[in-house]
C-alpha positions as CSV (number, residue, x, y, z in Angstrom):
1,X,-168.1,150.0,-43.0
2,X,-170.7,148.3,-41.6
3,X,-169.5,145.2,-39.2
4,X,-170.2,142.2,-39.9
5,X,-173.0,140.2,-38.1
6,X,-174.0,136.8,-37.5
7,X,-177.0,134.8,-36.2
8,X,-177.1,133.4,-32.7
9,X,-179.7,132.0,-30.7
10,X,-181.0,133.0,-27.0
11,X,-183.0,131.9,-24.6
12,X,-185.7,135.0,-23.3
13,X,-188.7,134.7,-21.2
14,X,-191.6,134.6,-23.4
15,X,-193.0,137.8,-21.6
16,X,-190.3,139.3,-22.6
17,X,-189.8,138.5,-26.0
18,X,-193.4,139.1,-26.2
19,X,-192.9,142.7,-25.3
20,X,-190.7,143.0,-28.0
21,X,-192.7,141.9,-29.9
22,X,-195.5,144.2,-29.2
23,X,-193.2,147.3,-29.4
24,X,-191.8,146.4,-32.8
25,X,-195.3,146.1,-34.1
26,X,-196.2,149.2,-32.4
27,X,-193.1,150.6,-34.3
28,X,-191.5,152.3,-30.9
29,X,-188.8,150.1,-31.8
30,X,-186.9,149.3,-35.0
31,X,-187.5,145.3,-34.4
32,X,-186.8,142.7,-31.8
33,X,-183.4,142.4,-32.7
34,X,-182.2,146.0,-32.8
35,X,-183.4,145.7,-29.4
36,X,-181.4,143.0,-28.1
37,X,-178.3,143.9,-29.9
38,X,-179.0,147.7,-28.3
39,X,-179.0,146.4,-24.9
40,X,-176.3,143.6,-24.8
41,X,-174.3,146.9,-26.3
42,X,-175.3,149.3,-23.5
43,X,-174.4,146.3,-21.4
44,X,-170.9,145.4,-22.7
45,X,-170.2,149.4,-22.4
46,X,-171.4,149.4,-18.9
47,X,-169.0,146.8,-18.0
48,X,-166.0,147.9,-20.2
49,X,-166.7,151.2,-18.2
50,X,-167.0,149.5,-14.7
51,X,-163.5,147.9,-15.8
52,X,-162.3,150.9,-16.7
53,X,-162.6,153.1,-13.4
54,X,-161.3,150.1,-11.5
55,X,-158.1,150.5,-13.6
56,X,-157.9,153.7,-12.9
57,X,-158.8,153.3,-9.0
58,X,-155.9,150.3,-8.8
59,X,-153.5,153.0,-11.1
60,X,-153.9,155.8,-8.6
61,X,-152.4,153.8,-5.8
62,X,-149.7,152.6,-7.3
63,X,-146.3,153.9,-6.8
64,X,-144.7,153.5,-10.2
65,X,-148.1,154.7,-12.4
66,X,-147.6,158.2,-10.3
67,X,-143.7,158.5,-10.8
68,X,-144.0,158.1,-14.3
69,X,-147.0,160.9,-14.1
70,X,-144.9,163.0,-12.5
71,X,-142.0,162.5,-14.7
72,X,-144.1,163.1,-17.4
73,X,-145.9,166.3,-15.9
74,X,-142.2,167.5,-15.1
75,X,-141.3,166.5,-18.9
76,X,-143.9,168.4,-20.4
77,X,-144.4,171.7,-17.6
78,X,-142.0,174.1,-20.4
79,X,-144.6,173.3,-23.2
80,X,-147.3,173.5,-21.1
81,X,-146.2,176.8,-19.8
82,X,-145.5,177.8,-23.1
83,X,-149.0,176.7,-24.6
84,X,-150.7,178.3,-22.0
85,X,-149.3,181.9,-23.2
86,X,-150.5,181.2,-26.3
87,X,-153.9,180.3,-25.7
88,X,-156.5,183.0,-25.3
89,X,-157.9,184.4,-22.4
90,X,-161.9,183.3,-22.1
């Protein structure tokens, strides 16, 4: 299902929104606004990402987050083992 969208207003440099412009005429782009919603998504993603890794970063150098790894790794080594007989040689 489609999500639902709504109407907001930005303030661009008129170069820029110019070059839109000129693209979206030129039909290398789908419009001006497929555009700017394309990039503040690539940018949202880049930053979710960013937020990610440091997550990750803070998670490997903390004491509890690799007990409960290890537990888990420990937890989980017969079915591992066991799935790995199963599984077929490449």
């Amino acid at each position: 299902m489609k999500e639902k969208q709504k109407k907001a207003t930005f303030t661009l440099p008129e170069s820029l929104l110019n070059k839109l412009r000129i693209y979206a005429d030129e039909e290398k782009i789908p419009s001006a606004n497929a555009a700017v919603r394309e990039a503040i998504e690539q940018y949202i993603t880049a930053l979710e990402e960013e937020e990610f890794a440091r997550e990750m970063d803070k998670a490997a150098n903390d004491p509890e987050f690799i007990k409960d790894i290890e537990e888990a790794e420990k937890d989980f080594a017969y079915a591992d083992a066991e799935m790995s007989r199963r599984m077929p040689k490449w």
